[in-house]
N, C-alpha and C positions, 0 to 999 in steps of 0.2 A: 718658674716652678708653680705648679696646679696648686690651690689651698687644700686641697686635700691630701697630696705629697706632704707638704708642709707640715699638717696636723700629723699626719704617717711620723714624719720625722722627730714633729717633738714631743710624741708619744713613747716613741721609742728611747732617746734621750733621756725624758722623765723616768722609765723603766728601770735603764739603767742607772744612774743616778739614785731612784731608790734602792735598785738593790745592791749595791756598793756601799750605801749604806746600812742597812739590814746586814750585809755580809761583814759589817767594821765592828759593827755591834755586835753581833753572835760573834767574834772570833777574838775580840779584847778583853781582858778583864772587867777593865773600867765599863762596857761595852754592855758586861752580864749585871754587875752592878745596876748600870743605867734601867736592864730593862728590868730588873727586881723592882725598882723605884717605880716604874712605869706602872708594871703590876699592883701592885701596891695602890698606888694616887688611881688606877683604872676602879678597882677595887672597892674603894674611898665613895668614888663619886658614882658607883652603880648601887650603893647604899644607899648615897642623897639625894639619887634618885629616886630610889624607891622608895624611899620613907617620904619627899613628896609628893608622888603619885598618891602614896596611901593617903596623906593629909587630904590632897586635892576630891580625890573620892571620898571621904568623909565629909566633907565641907559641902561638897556637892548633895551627898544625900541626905543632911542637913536643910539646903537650901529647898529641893526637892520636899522634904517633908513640910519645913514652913511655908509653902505655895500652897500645900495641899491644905494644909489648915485654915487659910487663911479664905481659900476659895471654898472650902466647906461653911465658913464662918458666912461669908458674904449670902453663900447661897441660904441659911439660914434666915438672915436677917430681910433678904428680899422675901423670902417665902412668909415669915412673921409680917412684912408689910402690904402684903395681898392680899393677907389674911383676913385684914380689920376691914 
């Protein structure tokens, strides 16, 4: 058997396999339950995402402004020492 038959086949396998799954889930109770929960915690964690990201960008342009100052400070201080 070719590797690429191979891949062929255990793609096809995986396939079905998930959707036998997907298909046990939409068709159970427990099944619709499960994907409420699923919803749910999906939900959860696209919040905690994004209230990281929004930290992360504040923080960032935080660091961002204390660069800026710091390199305005220095340029300062060399300009004051050229000066003399």
């Amino acid at each position: 058997m070719k590797s690429s038959d191979s891949k062929l086949l255990l793609g096809l396998l995986a396939g079905i396999a998930v959707g036998a799954a997907v298909g046990y889930l939409v068709a159970s109770e427990k099944g619709e339950e499960l994907l409420d929960e699923l919803k749910d915690l999906a939900g959860k964690a696209k919040d905690g995402l994004n209230s990281a990201l929004e930290k992360a960008k504040e923080t960032g342009h935080e660091a961002v402004a204390a660069i800026k100052e710091k390199k305005s400070e220095i340029r300062h201080t060399a300009a004051d020492g050229t000066a003399e």
